[in-house]
MARTIVO-255819 format. One line per field, with one value per residue (C-alpha): residue in one letter; residue number from 1; z, x, y. Coordinates in pm, 1 decimal, m for minus. Last residue first. Layout:
residues N
aa a,...
i NUM,...
w Z,...
u X,...
v Y,...
//
This chain:
residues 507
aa x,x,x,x,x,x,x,x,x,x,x,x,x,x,x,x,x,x,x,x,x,x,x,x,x,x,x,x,x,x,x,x,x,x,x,x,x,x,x,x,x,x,x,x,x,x,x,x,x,x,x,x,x,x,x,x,x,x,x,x,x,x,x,x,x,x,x,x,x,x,x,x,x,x,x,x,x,x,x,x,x,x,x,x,x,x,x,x,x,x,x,x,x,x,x,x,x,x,x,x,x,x,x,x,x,x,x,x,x,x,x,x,x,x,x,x,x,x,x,x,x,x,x,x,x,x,x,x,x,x,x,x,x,x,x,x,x,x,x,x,x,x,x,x,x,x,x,x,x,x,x,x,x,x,x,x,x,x,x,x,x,x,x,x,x,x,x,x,x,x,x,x,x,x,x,x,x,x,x,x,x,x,x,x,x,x,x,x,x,x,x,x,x,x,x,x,x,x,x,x,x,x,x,x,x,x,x,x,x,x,x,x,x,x,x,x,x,x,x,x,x,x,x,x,x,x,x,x,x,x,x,x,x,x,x,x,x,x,x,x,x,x,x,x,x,x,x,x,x,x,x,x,x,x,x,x,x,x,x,x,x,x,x,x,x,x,x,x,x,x,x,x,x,x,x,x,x,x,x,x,x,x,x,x,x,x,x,x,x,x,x,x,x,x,x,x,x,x,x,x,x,x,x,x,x,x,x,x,x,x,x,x,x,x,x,x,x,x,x,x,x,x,x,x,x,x,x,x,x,x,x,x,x,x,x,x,x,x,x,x,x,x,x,x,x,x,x,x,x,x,x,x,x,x,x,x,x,x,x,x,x,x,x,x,x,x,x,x,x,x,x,x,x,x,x,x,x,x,x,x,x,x,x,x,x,x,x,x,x,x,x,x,x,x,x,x,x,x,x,x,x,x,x,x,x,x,x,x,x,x,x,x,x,x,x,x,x,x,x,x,x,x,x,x,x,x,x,x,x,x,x,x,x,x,x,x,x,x,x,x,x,x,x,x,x,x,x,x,x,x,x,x,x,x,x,x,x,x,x,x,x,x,x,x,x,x,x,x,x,x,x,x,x,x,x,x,x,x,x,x,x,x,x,x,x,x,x,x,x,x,x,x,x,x,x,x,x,x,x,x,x,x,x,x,x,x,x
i 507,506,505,504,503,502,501,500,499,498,497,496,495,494,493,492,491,490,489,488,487,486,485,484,483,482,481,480,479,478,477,476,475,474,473,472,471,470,469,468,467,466,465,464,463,462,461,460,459,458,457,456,455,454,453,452,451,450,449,448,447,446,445,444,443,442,441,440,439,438,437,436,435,434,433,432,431,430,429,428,427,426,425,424,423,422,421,420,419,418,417,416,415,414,413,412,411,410,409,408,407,406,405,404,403,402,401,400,399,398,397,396,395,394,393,392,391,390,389,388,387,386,385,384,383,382,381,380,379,378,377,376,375,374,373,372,371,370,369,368,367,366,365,364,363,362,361,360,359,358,357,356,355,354,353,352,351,350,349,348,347,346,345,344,343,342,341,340,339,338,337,336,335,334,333,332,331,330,329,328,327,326,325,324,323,322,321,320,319,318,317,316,315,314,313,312,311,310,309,308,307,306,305,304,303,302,301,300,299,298,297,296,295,294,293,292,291,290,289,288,287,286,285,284,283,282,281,280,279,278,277,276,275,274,273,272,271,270,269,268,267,266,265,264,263,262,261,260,259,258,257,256,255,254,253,252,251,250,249,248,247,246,245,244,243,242,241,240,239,238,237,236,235,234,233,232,231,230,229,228,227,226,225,224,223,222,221,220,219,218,217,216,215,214,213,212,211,210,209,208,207,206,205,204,203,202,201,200,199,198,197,196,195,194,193,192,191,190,189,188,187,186,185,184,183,182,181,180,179,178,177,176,175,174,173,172,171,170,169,168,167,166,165,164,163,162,161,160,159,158,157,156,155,154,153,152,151,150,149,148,147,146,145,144,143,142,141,140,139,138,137,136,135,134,133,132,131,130,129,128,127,126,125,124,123,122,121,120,119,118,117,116,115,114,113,112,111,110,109,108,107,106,105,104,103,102,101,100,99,98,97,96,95,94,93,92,91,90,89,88,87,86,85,84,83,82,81,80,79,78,77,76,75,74,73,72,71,70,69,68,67,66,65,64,63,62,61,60,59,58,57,56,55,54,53,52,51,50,49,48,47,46,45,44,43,42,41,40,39,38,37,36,35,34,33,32,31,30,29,28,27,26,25,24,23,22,21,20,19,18,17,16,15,14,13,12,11,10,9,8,7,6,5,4,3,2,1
w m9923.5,m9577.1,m9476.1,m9110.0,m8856.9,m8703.8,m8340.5,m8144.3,m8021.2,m7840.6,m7686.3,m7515.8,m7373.5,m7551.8,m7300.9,m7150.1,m7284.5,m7196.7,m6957.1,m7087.8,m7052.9,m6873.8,m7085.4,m6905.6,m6812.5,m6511.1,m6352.1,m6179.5,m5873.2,m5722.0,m5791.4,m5968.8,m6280.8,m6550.9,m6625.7,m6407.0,m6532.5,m6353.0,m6323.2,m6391.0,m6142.8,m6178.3,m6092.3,m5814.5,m5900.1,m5658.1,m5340.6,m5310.7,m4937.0,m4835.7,m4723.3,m4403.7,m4234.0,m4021.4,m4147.7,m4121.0,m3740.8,m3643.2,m3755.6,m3556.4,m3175.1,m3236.6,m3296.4,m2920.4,m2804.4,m2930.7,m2782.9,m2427.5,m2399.2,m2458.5,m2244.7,m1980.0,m2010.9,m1953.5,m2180.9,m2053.6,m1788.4,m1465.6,m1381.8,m1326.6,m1675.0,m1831.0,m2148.4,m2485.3,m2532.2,m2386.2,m2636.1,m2889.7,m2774.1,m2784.1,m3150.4,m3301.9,m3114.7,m3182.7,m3562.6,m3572.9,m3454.5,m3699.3,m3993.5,m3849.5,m3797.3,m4170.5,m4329.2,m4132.0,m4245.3,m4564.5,m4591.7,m4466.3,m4771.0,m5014.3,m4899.0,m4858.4,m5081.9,m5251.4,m4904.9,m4958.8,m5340.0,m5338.1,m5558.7,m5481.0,m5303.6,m5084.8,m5023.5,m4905.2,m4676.1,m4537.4,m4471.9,m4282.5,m4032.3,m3947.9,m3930.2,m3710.7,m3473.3,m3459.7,m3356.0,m3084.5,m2948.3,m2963.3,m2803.2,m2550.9,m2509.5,m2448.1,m2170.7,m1901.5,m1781.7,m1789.4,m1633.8,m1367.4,m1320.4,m1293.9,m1085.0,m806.1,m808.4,m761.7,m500.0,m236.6,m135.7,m53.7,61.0,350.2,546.1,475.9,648.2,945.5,978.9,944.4,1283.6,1475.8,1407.7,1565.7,1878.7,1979.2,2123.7,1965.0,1782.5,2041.8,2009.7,1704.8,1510.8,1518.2,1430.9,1126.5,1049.9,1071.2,820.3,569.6,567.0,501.1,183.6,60.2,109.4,m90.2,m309.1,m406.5,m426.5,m682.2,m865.3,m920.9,m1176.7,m1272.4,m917.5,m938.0,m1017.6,m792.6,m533.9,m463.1,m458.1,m124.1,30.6,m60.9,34.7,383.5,492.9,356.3,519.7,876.0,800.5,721.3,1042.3,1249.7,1108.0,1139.7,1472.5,1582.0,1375.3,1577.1,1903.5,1803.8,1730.5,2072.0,2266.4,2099.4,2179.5,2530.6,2610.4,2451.5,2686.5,2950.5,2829.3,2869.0,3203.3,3326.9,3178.6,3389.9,3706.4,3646.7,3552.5,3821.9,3747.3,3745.3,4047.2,4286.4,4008.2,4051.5,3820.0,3786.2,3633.5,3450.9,3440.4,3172.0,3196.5,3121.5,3149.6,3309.7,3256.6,3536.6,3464.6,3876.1,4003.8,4040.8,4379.3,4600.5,4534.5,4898.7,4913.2,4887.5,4515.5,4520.0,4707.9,4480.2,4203.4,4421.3,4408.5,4057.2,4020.4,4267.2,4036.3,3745.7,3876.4,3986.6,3661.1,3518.3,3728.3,3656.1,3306.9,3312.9,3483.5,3213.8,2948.6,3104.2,2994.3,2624.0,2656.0,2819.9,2477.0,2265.9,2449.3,2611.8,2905.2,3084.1,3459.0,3616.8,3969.0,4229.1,4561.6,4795.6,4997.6,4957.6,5017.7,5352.6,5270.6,4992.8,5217.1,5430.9,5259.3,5006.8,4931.6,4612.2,4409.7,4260.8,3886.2,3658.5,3837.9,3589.4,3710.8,3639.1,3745.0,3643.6,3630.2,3659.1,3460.9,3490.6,3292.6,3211.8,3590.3,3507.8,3613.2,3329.1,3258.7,2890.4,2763.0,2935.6,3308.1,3321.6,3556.1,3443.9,3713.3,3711.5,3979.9,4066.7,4256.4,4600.8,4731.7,4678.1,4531.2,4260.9,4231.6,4423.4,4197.6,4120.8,3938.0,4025.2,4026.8,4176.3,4134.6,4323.1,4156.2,4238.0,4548.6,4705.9,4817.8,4945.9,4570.5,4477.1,4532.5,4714.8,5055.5,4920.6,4870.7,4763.2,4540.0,4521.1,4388.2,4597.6,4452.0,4548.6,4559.9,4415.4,4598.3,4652.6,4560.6,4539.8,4382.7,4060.4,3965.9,3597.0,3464.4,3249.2,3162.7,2925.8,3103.7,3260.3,3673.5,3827.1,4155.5,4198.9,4012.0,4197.5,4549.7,4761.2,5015.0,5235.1,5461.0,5735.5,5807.6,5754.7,5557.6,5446.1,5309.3,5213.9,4908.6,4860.0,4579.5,4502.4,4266.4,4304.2,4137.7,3846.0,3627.0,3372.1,2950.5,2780.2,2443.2,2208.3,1863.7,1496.6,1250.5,1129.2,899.4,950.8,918.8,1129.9,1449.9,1728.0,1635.4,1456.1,1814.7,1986.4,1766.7,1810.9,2152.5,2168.1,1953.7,2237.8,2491.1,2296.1,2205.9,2512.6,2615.2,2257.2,2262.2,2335.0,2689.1,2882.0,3228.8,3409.5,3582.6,3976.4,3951.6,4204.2,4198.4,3843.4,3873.9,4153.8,3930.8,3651.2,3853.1,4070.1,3672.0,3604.2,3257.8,3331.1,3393.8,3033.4,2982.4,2888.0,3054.4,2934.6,3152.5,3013.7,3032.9,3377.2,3514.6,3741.4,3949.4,3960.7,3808.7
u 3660.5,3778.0,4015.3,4002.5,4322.2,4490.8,4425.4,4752.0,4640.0,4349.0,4551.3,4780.7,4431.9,4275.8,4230.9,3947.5,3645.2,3350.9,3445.2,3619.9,3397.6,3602.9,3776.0,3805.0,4161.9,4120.9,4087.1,3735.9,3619.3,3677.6,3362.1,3136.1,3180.1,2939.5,2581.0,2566.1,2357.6,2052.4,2004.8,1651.5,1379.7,1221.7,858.5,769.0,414.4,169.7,114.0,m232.9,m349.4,m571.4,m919.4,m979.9,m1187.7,m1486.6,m1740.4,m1527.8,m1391.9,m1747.6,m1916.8,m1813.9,m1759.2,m2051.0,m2269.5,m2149.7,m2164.0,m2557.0,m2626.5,m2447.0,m2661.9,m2974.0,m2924.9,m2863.1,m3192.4,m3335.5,m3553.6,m3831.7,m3982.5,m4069.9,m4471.6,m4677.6,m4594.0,m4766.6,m4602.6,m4706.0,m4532.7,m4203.2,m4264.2,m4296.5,m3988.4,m3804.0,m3844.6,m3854.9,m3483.5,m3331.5,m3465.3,m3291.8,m2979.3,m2950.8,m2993.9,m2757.2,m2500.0,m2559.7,m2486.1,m2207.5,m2055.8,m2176.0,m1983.5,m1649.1,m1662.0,m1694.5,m1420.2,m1428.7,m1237.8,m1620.2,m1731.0,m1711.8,m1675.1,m2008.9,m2086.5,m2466.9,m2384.8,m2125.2,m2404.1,m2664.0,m2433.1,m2319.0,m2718.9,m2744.6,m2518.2,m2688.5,m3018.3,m2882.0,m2736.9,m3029.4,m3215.6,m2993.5,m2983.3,m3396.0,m3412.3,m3178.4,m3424.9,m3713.0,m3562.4,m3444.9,m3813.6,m3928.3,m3691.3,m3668.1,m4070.7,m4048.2,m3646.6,m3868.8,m4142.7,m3875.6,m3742.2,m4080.1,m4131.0,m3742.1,m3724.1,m3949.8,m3732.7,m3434.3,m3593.1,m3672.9,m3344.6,m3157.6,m3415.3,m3316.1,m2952.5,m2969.9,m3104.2,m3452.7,m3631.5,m3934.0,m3993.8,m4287.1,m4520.5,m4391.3,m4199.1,m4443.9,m4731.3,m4535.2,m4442.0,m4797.0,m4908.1,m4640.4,m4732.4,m5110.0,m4921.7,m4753.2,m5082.3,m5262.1,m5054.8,m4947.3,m5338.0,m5379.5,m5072.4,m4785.6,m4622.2,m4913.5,m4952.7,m4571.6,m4574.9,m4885.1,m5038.2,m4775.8,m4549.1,m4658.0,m4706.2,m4342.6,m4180.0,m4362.9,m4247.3,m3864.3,m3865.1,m3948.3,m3707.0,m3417.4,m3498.7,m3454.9,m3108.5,m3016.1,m3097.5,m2888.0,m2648.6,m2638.5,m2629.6,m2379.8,m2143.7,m2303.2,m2181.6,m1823.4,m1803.8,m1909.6,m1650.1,m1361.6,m1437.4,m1442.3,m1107.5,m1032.6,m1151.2,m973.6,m677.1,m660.2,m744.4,m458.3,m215.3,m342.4,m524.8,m350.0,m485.4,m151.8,35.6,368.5,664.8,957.2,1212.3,1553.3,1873.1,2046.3,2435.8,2594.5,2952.2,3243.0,3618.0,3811.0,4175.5,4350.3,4400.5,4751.7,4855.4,4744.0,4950.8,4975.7,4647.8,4623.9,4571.6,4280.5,4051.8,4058.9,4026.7,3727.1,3536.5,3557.3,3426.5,3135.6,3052.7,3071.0,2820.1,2606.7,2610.1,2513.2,2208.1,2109.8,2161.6,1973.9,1688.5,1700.1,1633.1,1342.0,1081.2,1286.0,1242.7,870.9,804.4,993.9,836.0,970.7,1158.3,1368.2,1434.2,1771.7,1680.0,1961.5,1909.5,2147.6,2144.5,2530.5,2585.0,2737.7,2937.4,3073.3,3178.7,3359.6,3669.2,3850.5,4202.0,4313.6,4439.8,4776.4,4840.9,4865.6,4605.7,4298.7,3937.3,3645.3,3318.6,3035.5,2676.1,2362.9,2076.1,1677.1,1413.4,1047.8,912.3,550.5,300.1,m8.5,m146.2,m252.8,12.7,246.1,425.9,783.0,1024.3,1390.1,1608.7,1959.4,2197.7,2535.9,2669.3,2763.5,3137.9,3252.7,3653.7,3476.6,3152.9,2803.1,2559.3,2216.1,2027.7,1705.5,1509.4,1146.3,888.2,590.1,256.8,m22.3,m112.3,m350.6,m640.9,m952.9,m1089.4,m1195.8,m863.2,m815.2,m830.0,m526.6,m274.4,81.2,m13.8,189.9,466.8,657.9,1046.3,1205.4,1566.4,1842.4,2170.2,2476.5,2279.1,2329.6,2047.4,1991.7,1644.8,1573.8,1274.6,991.6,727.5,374.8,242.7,280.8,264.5,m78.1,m39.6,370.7,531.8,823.9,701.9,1025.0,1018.9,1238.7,1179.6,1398.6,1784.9,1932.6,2189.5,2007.7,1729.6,1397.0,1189.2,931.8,779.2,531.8,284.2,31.8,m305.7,m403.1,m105.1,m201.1,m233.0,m49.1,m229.5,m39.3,m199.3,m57.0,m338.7,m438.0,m303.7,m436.6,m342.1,m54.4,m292.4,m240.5,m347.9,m678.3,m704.9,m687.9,m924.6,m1168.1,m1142.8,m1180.8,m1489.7,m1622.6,m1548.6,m1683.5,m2009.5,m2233.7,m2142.9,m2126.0,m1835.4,m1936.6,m2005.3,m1765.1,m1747.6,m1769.0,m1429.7,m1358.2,m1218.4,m1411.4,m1690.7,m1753.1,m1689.9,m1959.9,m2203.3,m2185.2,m2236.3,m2561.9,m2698.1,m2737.3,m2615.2,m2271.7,m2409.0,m2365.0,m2053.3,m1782.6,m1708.2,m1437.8,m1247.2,m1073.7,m728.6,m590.6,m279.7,m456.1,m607.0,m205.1,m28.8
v 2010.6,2019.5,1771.5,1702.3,1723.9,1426.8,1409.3,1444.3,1779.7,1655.1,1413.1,1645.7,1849.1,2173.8,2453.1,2495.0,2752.0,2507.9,2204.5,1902.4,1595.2,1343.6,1033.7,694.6,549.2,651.5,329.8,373.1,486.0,824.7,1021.5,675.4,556.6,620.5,540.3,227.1,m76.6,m180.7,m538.9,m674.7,m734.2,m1051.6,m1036.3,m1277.4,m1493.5,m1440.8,m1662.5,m1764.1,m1769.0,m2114.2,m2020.6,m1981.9,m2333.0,m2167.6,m2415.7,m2692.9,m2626.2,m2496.7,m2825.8,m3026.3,m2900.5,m2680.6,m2950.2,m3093.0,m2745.3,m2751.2,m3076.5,m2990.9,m2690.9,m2877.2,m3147.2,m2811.3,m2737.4,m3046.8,m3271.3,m3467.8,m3261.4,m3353.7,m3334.3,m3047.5,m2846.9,m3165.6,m3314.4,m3284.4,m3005.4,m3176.5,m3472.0,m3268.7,m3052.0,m3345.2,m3492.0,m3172.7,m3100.8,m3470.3,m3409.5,m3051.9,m3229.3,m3521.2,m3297.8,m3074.8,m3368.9,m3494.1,m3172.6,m3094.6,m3470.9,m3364.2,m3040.0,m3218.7,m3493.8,m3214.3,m3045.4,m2705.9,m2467.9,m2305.4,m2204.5,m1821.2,m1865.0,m1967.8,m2287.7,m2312.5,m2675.6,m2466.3,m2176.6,m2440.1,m2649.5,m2263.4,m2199.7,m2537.9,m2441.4,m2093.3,m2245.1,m2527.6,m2257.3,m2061.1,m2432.4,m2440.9,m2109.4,m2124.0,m2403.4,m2351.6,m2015.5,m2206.2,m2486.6,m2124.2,m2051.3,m2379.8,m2524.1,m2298.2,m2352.1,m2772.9,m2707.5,m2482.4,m2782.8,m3041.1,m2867.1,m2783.3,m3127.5,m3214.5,m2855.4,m2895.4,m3198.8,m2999.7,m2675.2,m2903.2,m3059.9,m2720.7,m2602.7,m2902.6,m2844.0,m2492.7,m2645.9,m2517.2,m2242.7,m2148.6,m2435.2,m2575.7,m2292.2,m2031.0,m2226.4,m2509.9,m2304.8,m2201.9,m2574.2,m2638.0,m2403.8,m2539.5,m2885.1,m2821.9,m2575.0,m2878.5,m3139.6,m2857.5,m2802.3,m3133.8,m3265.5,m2986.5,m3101.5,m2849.1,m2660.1,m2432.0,m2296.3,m2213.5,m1828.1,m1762.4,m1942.4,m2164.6,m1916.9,m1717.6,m2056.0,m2105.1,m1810.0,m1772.7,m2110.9,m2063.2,m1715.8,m1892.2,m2232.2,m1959.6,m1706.2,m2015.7,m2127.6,m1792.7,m1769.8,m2023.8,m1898.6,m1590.0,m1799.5,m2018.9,m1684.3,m1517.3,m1840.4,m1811.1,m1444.5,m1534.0,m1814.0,m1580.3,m1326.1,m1604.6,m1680.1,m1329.0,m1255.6,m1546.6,m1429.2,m1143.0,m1288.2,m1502.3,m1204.8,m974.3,m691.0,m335.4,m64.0,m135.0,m158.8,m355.5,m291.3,m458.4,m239.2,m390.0,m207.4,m25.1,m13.1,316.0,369.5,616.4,643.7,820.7,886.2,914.6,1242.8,1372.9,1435.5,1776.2,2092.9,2332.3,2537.7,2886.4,2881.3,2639.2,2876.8,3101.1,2831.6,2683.3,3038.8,3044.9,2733.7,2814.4,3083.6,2906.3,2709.7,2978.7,3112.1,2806.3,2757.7,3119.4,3052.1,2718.3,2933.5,3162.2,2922.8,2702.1,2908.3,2849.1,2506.1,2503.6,2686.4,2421.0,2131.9,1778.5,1940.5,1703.8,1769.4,1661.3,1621.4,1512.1,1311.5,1308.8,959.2,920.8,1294.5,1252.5,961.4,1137.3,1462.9,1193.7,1231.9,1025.1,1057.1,1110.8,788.6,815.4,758.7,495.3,246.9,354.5,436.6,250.0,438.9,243.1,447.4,230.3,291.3,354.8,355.7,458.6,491.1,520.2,806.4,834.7,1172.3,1087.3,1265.6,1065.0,1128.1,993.9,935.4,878.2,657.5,723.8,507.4,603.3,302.8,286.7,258.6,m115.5,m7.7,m234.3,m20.6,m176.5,m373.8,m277.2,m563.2,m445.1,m118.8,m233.8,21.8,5.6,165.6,451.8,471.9,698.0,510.1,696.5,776.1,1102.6,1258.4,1597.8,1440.6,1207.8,1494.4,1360.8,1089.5,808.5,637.2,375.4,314.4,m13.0,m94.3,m284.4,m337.9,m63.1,257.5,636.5,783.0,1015.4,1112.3,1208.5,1384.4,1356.4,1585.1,1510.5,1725.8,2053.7,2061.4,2174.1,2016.8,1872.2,1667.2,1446.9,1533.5,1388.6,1098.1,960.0,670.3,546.5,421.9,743.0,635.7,308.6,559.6,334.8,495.2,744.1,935.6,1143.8,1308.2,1581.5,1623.3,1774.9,1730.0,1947.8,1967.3,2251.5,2343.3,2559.8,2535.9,2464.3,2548.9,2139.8,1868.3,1511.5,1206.9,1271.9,1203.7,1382.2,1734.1,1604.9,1410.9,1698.1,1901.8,1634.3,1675.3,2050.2,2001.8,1717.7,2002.3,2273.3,2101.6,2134.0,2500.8,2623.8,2902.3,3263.7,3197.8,3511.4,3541.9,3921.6,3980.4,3968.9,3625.2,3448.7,3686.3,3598.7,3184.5,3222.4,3436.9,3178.0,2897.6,3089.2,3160.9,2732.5,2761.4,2685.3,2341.0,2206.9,2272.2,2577.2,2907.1,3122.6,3385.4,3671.7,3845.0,3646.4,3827.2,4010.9,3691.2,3580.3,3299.8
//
């Protein structure tokens, strides 16, 4: 990519601002800059637009965006042929990513592969290495010639080297014909290293087109030149069936920037240690927070809705307790165990209970009352209607309506009974009847009279009315004996019986 090839040139961040930035990045590429996109927002926009792309939650304008390898990537390994190091750059500066692409060595016993990067003055760290790659289980063939090995390189989308797999290639080749001979052209080439490079994108895919041609031109090339070649040579033997197979092998890997597996776990179990302590913390706290809004709560109450359900003496010797627990929370309470603190909030509810039951009783005793003495009204209006012969009630026993007659009676006495006494009875002190007494009286009423009251009357079956048998007019079309006369249409011709009929006198 040349200077000339560049249309425009967008500038993006906060420092772009500064006007020597901007008039660098202009004489650099000879063209005026442009900032029509938010300088603080475009990269976190561009983000977002990443992710959107990313994710298949979401649908979004299809865009071309080619991330970069920004610095260069190597590789290096120990030759046995040339008893050394080699090395090869693998992805060089600026190379499209995600890329992968497929190295193929010639191995008789596993090996290591040591990636890193290529320039280290560019990197902002002094160490360059990136990982160790150990290719095991690599076997030699059966004639014991090395192995084909394939090992795929990979960098992710997030600019990530890894060596993703490799495999083994086994040659097995059939004893029905003759062997060639081998030559020392193998030999040579037995540290050759060949790159088969896999493009992931369409457009790198079609950039990638006319090189394949090229590459396949040359190849056919070459094959044309061996056929020339081949026909001024004297017949070699038959070559032996080759069949080929795969055989994954496994990758140790060893990064030189990962954390070891017992450091590793450390940090989690002191993870662990911490969420736990923040957990006993927060309930800690809690605890606290409870005793504090307890305190204000009840001196708050004790002048107001529950002055009239407690003692002068109480609330005084109550709200005494209450002002020292707050000086206690503050001073010596400040700190303590979370235990301490349920202790303490225990200790104040078994003054401050009974007066919350005194007011919820009152609030919720009147209406049981009232539900209960509805429901004796109700009862004693069907004893009423049975005695005045209403043909609502009038198929009740007699028997049943007394026995509903005698449990209301009894009920609305154990209700006058109680609520004088509870009227009678100071709002400061417990009360005599509960709420809940009430409840169960009415569903035990219920329970007795409801199944009388609510009896259906029994259903009257009327009389059937006998339907008498039809008779038929006349045969039906096709039934009969034939032995019935028709009626002889107008204008036919008399019949053999008609004729037969003896013939009326006429006076």
């Amino acid at each position: 990519l040349k200077k000339e090839d560049i249309y425009a040139v967008e500038i993006v961040g906060g420092t772009t601002r500064i006007p020597a930035v901007k008039e660098k990045i202009s004489k650099f590429f000879g063209k005026e800059v442009s900032t029509t996109l938010n300088a603080d927002e475009a990269v976190a926009r561009g983000c977002a637009l990443q992710c959107a792309i990313l994710s298949p939650a979401f649908k979004v304008r299809e865009f071309s965006i080619t991330d970069l390898i920004p610095y260069p990537i190597s590789l290096r390994w120990n030759s046995p042929a040339e008893e050394g190091l080699c090395d090869c750059e693998v992805f060089p500066k600026n190379h499209p990513a995600p890329f992968s692409k497929v190295l193929t060595f010639y191995r008789k016993e596993p090996f290591t592969l040591e990636a890193y990067y290529s320039s280290p003055k560019e990197l902002p760290y002094p160490d360059p290495a990136i990982a160790h790659f150990l290719v095991q289980k690599v076997t030699p063939q059966t004639d014991g010639s090395s192995s084909k090995v394939k090992v795929k390189v990979r960098v992710n989308i997030h600019g990530i080297f890894s060596v993703s797999s490799a495999s083994l290639v086994e040659v097995h080749k059939s004893d029905e014909n003759e062997e060639p001979m081998e030559t020392d052209q193998h030999a040579k080439e037995e540290e050759k290293m060949q790159v088969d490079e896999e493009q992931q994108k369409a457009e790198e895919q079609q950039q990638s087109q006319p090189e394949n041609k090229a590459e396949s031109e040359e190849m056919e090339t070459c094959q044309a030149d061996s056929k020339d070649k081949k026909v001024d040579q004297p017949p070699q033997a038959k070559k032996a069936k080759v069949k080929t197979t795969t055989v994954d092998l496994p990758i140790e890997n060893q990064l030189v920037w990962q954390i070891g597996k017992d450091m590793l776990n450390l940090f989690i179990e002191n993870e662990g240690k911490m969420i736990m302590q923040d957990k006993l913390e927060k309930e800690r706290n809690d605890a606290k927070n409870a005793v504090e809004e307890y305190v204000y709560e009840m001196r708050d109450k004790l002048c107001g809705v529950y002055e009239k359900f407690v003692s002068e003496d109480d609330r005084n010797s109550f709200t005494l307790k209450l002002e020292d627990t707050e000086i206690w929370l503050y001073e010596d309470g400040e700190d303590q165990p979370k235990q301490i603190y349920i202790d303490k909030l225990a200790e104040l509810k078994t003054l401050g209970q009974p007066i919350q039951a005194r007011f919820q009783e009152s609030e919720e005793r009147p209406k049981a009352f009232e539900d209960l003495g509805k429901q004796i009204q109700q009862y004693m209006k069907a004893v009423h209607a049975f005695k005045a012969k209403d043909e609502l009630y009038e198929h009740l026993d007699e028997a049943d309506v007394a026995k509903v007659e005698k449990s209301t009676n009894e009920a609305m006495e154990w209700m006058n009974n109680n609520l004088n006494l509870q009227n009678k009875r100071s709002l400061t002190l417990d009360p005599v009847i509960k709420a809940k007494d009430i409840q169960a009286k009415a569903k035990e009423l219920a329970n007795i009279c409801n199944p009388i009251v609510n009896k259906p009357k029994p259903k009257v079956e009327l009389p059937k009315e006998e339907q008498k048998p039809t008779e038929p007019n006349g045969p039906l079309d096709g039934q009969g004996d034939g032995s019935g006369t028709q009626p002889r249409e107008h204008g036919s011709a008399p019949t053999a019986t008609d004729k037969k009929l003896p013939e009326m006198d006429i006076d």
